[in-house]
C-alpha positions in Angstrom: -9.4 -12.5 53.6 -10.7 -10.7 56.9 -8.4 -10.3 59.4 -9.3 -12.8 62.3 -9.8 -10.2 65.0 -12.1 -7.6 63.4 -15.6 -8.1 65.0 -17.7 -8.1 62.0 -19.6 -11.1 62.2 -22.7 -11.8 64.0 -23.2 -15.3 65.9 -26.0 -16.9 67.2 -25.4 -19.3 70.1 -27.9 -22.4 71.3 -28.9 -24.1 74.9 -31.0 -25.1 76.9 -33.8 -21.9 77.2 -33.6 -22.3 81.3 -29.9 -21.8 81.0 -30.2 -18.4 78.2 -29.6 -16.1 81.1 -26.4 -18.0 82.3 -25.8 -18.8 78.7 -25.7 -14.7 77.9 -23.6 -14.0 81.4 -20.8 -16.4 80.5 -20.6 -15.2 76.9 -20.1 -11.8 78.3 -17.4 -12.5 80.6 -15.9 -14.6 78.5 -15.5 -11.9 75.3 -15.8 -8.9 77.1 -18.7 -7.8 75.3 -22.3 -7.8 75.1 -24.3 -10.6 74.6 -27.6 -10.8 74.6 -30.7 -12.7 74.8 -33.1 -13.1 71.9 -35.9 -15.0 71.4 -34.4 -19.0 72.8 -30.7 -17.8 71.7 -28.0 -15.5 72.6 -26.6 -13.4 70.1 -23.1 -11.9 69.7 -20.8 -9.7 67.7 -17.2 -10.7 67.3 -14.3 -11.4 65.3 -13.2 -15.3 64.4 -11.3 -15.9 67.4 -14.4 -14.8 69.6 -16.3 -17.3 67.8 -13.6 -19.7 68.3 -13.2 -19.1 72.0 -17.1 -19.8 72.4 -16.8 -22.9 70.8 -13.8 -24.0 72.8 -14.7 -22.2 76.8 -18.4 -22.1 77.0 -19.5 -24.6 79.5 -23.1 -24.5 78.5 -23.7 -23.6 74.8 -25.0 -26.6 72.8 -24.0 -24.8 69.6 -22.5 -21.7 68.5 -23.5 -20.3 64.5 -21.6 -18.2 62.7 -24.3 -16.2 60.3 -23.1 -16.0 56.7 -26.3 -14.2 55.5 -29.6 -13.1 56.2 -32.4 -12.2 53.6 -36.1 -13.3 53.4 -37.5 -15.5 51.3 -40.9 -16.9 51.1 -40.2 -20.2 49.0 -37.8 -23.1 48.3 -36.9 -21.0 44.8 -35.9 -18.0 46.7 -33.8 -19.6 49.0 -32.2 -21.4 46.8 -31.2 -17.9 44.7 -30.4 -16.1 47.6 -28.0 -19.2 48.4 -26.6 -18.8 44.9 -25.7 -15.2 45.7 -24.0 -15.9 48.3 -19.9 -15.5 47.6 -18.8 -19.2 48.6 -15.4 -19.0 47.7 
């Protein structure tokens, strides 16, 4: 098991896209890293408590993901492999 405060995980975080830029400048003061704004979500690298103190202190994230994987796939049969892969335990 990782230890809780090694930032190696990547998390994406959700809200309203008007709010993204206030969104990204709370996240930042709130970890004390960079956060930034991609597409209509702010992305982040932390460890699990990071992740957890999102969750808990950000006044205006609607959700905060934790990504488990990434990997393209162009159909329902490749995503359901690359799910397969994944170590689940």
């Amino acid at each position: 098991m990782m230890d809780a405060t090694t930032p190696n995980y990547r998390y994406v975080v959700t809200a309203d896209r008007t709010y993204l830029p206030l969104l990204e400048r709370e996240l930042t003061e709130l970890l004390g890293r960079a956060a930034t704004t991609k597409h209509q979500w702010v992305e982040f690298e932390g460890s699990l408590t990071d992740g957890y103190q999102a969750v808990l202190c950000s006044r205006i994230a609607s959700r905060v993901i934790l990504v488990l994987s990434e990997s393209e796939v162009e159909n329902q049969e490749e995503l359901y492999q690359e799910s397969m892969r994944f170590p689940w335990e």
